[in-house]
C-alpha positions in Angstrom: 158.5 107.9 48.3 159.9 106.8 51.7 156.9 106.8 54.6 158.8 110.0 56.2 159.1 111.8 53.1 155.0 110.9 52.4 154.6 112.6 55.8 155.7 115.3 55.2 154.3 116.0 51.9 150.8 115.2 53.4 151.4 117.6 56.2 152.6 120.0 54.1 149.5 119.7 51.3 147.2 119.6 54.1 148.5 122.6 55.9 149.3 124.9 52.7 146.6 124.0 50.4 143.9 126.8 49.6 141.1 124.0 49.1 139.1 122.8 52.2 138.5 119.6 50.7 141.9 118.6 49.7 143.3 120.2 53.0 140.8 117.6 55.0 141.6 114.4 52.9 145.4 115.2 52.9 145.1 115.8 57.0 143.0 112.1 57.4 145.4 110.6 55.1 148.5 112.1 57.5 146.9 110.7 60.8 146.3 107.1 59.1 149.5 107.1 58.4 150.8 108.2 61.6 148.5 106.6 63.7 150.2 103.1 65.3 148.1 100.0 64.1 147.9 98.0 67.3 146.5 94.1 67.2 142.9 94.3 69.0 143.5 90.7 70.3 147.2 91.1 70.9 146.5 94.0 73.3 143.0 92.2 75.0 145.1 89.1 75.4 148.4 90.9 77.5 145.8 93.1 79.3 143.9 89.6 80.2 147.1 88.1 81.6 148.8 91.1 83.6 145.5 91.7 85.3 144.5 87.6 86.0 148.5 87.6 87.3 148.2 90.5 89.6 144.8 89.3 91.1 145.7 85.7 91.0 149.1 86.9 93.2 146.7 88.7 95.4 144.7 85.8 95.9 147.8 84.1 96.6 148.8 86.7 99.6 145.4 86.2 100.5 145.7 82.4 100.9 149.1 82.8 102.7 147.4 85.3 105.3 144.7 82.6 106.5 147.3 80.5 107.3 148.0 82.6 110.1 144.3 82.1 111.4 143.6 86.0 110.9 140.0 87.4 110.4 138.0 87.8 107.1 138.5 91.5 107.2 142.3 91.3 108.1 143.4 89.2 105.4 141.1 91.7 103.3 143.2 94.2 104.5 146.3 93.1 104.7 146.4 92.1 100.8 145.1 95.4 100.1 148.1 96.7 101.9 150.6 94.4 100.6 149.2 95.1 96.9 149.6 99.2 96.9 153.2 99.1 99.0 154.6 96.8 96.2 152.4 98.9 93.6 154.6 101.8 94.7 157.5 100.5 95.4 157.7 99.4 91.5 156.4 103.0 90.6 159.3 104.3 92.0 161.3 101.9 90.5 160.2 102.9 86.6 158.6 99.0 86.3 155.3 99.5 86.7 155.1 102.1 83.2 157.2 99.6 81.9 154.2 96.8 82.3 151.6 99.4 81.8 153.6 99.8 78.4 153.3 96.0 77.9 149.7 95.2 79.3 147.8 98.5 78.5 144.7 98.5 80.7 145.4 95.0 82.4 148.1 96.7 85.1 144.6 99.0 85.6 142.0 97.6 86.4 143.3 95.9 89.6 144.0 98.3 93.0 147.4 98.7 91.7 146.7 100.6 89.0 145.1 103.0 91.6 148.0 102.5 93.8 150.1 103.5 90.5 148.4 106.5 89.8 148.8 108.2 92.9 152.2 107.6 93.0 153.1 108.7 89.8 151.1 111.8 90.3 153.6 112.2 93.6 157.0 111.3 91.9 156.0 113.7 89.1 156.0 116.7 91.1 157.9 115.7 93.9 160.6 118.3 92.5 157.9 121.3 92.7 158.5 120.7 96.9 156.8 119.2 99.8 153.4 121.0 100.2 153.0 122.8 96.0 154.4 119.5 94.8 153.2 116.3 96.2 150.7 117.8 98.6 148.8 119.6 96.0 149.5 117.5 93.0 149.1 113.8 94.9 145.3 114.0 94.3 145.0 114.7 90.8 143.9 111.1 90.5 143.3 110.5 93.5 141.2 113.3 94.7 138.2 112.8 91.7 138.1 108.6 92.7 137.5 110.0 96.7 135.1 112.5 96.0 132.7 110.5 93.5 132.8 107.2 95.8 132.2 109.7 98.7 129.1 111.7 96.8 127.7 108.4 95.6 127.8 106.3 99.1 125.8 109.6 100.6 123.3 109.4 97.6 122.7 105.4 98.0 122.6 105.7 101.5 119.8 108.4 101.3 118.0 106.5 98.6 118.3 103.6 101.1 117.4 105.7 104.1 114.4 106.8 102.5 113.5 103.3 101.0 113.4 102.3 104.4 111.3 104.6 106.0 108.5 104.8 103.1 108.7 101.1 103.8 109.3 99.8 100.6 112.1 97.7 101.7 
């Protein structure tokens, strides 16, 4: 029986059959063998490389920046910068699902995932108009990353404010 063919027949036994046992087996049996295997070390590996090449190229803009004898906190800066505009310039090119494709959570981790997200988000609903689309829609990621790291600066720096005046630290 071709693997298309088996599919089908366990879809069908688990959807049609009377027994709750059978119906169960037949449906775990279907999602096995629907499910993509992927390698575990395959996919750690590519995720380790894309996300060591996109922070070693920041560290790279980073070195290039001191060479223009600019601050600590302006190189910061400026790498930030430089990392999200190209982050959303290869959104909105189609590349940057392409490497997610390839890297899985490596293209992530790193700011330009972040930078990825929100411009996705934006593209995606750019068609829905100006203020409904991207206004509304730009902060589906966005918005839940801004108001946790808000809510939890304002609860460390209460725990901190009253650390300090209990004189414990």
């Amino acid at each position: 029986m071709s693997n298309n063919k088996n599919n089908d027949y366990l879809l069908d036994k688990a959807v049609n059959s009377d027994d709750k046992t059978t119906k169960e087996k037949a449906y775990c049996r279907y999602i096995k063998n629907v499910t993509p295997t992927k390698n575990l070390l395959t996919n750690m590996f590519k995720a380790f490389i894309v996300g060591g090449l996109i922070c070693a190229f920041g560290q790279l803009i980073t070195n290039i920046l001191k060479e223009y004898n600019l601050s600590k906190d302006d190189v910061a800066a400026y790498t930030n910068i430089i990392l999200i505009l190209l982050a959303v310039i290869f959104t909105g090119l189609g590349l940057y699902s392409k490497l997610g494709e390839f890297s899985g959570a490596g293209s992530l981790v790193p700011i330009t995932g972040f930078a990825n997200s929100v411009a996705a988000s934006a593209i995606e609903f750019k068609k829905e108009g100006q203020v409904f689309g991207i206004g509304c829609k730009i902060f589906t990621i966005a918005g839940p990353v801004i108001l946790y790291g808000l809510f939890s600066s304002w609860l460390l720096g209460l725990i901190y404010y009253l650390l300090r005046v209990w004189r414990i630290i």
